[in-house]
C-alpha positions in Angstrom: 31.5 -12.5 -10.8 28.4 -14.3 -11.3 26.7 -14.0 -8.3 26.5 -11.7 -5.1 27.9 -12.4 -2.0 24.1 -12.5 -1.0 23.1 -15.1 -3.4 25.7 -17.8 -3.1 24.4 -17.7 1.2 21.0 -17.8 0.1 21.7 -20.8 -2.3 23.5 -22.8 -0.3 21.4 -26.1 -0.2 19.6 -27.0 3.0 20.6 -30.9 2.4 21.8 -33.0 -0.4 24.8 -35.3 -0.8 27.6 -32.5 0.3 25.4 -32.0 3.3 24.9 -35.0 4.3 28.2 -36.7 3.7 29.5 -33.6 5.8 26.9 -34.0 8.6 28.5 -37.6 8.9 31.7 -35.8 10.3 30.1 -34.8 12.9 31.8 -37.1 15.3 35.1 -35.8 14.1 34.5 -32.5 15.0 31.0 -32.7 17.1 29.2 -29.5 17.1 31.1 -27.0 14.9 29.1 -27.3 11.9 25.6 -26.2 11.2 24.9 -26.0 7.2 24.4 -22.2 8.1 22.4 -20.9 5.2 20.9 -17.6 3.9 22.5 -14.2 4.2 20.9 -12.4 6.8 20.5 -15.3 8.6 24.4 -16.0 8.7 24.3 -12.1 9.9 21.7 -12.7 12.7 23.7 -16.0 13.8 27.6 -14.5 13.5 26.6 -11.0 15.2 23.3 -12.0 17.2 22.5 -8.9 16.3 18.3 -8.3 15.9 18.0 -4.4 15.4 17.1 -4.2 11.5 18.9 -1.3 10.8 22.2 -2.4 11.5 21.4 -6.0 10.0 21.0 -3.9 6.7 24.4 -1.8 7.4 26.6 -5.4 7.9 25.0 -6.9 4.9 25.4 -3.4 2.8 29.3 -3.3 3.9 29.9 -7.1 3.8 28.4 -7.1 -0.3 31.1 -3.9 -0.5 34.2 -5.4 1.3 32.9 -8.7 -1.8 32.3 -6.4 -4.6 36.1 -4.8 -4.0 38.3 -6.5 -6.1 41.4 -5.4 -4.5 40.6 -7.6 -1.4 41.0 -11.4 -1.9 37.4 -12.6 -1.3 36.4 -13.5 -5.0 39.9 -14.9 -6.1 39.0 -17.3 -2.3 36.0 -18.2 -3.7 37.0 -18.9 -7.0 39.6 -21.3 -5.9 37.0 -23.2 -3.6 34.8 -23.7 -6.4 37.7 -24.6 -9.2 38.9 -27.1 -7.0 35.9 -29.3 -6.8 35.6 -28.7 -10.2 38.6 -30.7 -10.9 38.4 -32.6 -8.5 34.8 -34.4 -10.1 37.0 -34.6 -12.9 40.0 -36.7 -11.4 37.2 -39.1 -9.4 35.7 -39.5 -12.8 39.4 -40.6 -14.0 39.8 -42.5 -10.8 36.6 -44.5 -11.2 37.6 -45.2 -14.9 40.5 -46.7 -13.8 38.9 -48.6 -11.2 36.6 -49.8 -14.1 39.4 -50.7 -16.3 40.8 -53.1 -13.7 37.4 -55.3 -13.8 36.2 -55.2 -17.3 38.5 -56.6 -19.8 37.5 -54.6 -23.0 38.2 -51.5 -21.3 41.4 -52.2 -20.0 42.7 -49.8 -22.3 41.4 -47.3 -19.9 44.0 -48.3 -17.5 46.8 -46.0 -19.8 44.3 -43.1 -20.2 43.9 -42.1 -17.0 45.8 -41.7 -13.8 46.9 -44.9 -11.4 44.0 -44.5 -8.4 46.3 -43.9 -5.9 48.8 -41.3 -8.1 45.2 -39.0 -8.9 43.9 -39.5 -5.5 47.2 -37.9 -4.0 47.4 -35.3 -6.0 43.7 -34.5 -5.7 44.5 -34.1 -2.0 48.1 -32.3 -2.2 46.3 -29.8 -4.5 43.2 -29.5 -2.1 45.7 -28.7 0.7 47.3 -26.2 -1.3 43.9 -24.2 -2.4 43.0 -23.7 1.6 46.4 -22.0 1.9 46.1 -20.1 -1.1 41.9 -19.0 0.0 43.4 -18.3 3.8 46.2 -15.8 2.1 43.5 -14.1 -0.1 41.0 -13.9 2.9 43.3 -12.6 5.1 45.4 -10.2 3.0 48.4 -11.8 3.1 51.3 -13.3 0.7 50.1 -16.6 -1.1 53.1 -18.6 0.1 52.7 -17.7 3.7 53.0 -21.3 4.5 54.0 -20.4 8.3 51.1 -18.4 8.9 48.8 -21.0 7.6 49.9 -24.1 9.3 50.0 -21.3 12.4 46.3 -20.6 12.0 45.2 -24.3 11.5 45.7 -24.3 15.4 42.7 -22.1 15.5 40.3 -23.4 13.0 36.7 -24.0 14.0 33.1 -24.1 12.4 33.0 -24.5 9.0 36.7 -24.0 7.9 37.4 -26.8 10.3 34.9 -29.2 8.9 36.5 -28.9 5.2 39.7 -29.7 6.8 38.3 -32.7 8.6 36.4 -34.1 5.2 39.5 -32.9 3.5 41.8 -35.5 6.4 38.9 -38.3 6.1 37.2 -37.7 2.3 40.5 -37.1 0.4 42.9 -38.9 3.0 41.6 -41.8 5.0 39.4 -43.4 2.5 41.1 -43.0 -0.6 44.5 -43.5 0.7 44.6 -45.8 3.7 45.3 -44.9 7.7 48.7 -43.8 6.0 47.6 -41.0 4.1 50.3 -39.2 5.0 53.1 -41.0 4.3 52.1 -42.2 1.0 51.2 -38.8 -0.3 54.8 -37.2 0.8 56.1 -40.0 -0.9 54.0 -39.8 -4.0 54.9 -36.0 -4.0 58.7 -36.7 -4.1 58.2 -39.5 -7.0 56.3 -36.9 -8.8 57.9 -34.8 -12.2 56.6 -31.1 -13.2 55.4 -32.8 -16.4 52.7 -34.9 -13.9 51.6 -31.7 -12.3 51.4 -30.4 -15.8 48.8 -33.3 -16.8 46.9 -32.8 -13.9 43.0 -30.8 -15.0 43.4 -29.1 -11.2 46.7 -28.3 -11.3 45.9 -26.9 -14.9 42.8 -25.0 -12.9 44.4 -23.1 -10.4 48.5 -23.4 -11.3 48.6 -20.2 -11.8 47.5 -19.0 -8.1 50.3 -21.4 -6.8 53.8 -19.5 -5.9 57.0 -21.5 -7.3 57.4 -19.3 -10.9 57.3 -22.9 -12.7 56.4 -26.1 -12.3 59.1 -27.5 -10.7 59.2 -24.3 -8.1 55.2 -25.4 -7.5 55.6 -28.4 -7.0 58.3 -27.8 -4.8 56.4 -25.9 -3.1 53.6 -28.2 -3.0 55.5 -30.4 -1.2 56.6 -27.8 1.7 53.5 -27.0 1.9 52.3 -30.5 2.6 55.1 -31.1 5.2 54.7 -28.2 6.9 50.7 -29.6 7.9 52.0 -33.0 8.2 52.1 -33.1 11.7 48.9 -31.0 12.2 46.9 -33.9 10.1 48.5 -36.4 11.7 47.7 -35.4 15.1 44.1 -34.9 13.7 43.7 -38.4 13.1 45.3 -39.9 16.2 43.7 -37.3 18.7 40.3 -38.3 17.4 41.3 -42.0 16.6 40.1 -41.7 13.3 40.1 -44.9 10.9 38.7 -45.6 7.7 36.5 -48.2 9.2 34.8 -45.5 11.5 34.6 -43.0 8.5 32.8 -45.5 6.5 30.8 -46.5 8.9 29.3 -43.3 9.6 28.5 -42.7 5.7 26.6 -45.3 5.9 24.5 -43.9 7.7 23.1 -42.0 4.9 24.5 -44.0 1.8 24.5 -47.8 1.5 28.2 -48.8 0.7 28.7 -53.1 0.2 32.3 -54.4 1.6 33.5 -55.1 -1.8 32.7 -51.6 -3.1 34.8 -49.4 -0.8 37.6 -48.8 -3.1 34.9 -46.8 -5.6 33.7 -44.1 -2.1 36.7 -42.1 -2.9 35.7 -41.4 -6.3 31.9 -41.3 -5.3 32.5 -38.9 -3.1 34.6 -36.5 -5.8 31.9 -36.6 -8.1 29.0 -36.1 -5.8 29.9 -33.3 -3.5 31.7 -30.2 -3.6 32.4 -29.6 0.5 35.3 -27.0 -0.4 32.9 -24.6 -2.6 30.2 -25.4 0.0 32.0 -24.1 2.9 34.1 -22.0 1.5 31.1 -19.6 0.7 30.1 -19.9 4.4 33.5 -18.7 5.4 34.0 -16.1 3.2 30.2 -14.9 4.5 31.4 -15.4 8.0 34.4 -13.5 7.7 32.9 -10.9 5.6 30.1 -10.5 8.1 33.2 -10.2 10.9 34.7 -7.8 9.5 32.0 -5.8 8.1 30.7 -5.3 11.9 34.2 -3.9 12.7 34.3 -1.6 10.5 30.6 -0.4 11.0 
């Protein structure tokens, strides 16, 4: 553990790309995100609670209920922020590719890396996986409690339900196509344990994911996908979300030509991290929860 509970909320950033690329989301889910930042801020806003005295006590217990490595708060976080660490890495490999295909002299990149679509999939099977695996550490439960997750999506709001709509528009939409669903439940079936094995996230956090090898995880990658399948795709037909309207609200903050869209997938790998970013103001909010229960 690097930082305290307290530091990672009062270095969350106020605005930069995460931010704003997540801020254009807000007509997916209007209103339930704020970029709440700062500790006793988060405590004020969560508890609208003004007495100092009891400010100090939620913040004193929420840093314990953190510090307690027998609860499931610093293997969450861990897994938010390894996941957009591998993630940059597979845009990077994505964009390579992408290069590959219009440069001649670097076609050879085309067989070092992984197909666009193939990385891209995987990149978002895996993402899926890390918010069950943070919801059973958060919540104190078993990690392949896929019932109880695809339960709770139902009830999502603020900031866990902003990751899950960049995670739906970011990971699915763009990269993929309006059917991101589809394609990834068939990539996932077409996949071997030896292409799970290649994979930098998959070598990141395989061994939080239940399954005892890799064909068991990936196995249960797969059921863990299906069993949101329906939830996502109701997501994006509730809200009539396309990749035209995604795009066109990033462009409201990033200038994006026609003939460049293929790369904002990638782009948007390498230059945000809206799992670690959120994922610390969840863990603060549900720290901050608790804590006042227990006070």
């Amino acid at each position: 553990m690097s930082k305290t509970v307290f530091e990672l909320v009062d270095q969350l950033p106020k605005d930069n790309m995460t931010v704003k690329a997540l801020r254009a989301l807000d007509f997916v889910v209007p209103g339930e995100w704020n970029n709440l930042v700062g500790f006793e801020n988060t405590i004020r806003t969560v508890t609208g609670e003004t007495d100092e005295d009891m400010i100090q006590q939620i913040g004193d217990r929420a840093i314990t209920l953190y510090n307690d490595k027998s609860e499931g708060y610093q293997r969450a976080l861990w897994l938010y922020q390894t996941i957009d660490s591998a993630s940059s890495a597979l845009g990077t490999a994505a964009l390579a590719n992408k290069v590959s295909q219009n440069v001649p002299f670097l076609s050879m990149l085309g067989n070092l890396t992984p197909k666009p679509e193939k990385a891209q999939t995987i990149d978002l099977s895996l993402k899926l996986v890390t918010e069950l695996l943070a919801f059973c550490q958060i919540n104190g439960i078993p990690g392949d409690s896929i019932g109880d997750f695809a339960g709770a999506l139902g009830d999502y709001g603020g900031e866990s339900l902003m990751r899950m709509a960049a995670l739906v528009c970011f990971d699915g939409l763009i990269p993929l196509g309006p059917d991101f669903i589809m394609a990834t439940q068939s990539w996932i079936e077409k996949l071997s344990p030896s292409d799970l094995q290649d994979n930098p996230a998959f070598k990141a956090i395989g061994g939080m994911i239940p399954g005892g090898n890799p064909a068991g995880q990936l196995g249960f990658i797969g059921q863990s996908f299906g069993s949101v399948s329906g939830w996502m795709g109701s997501f994006v037909s509730d809200r009539g979300l396309t990749p035209e309207n995604v795009m066109g609200h990033l462009q409201s903050f990033v200038e994006i030509s026609a003939d460049k869209v293929d790369y904002v997938g990638a782009f948007l790998d390498m230059t945000t991290n809206y799992y670690e970013h959120t994922g610390v103001q969840t863990l603060a909010r549900r720290l901050i929860e608790r804590a006042v229960a227990e006070i």
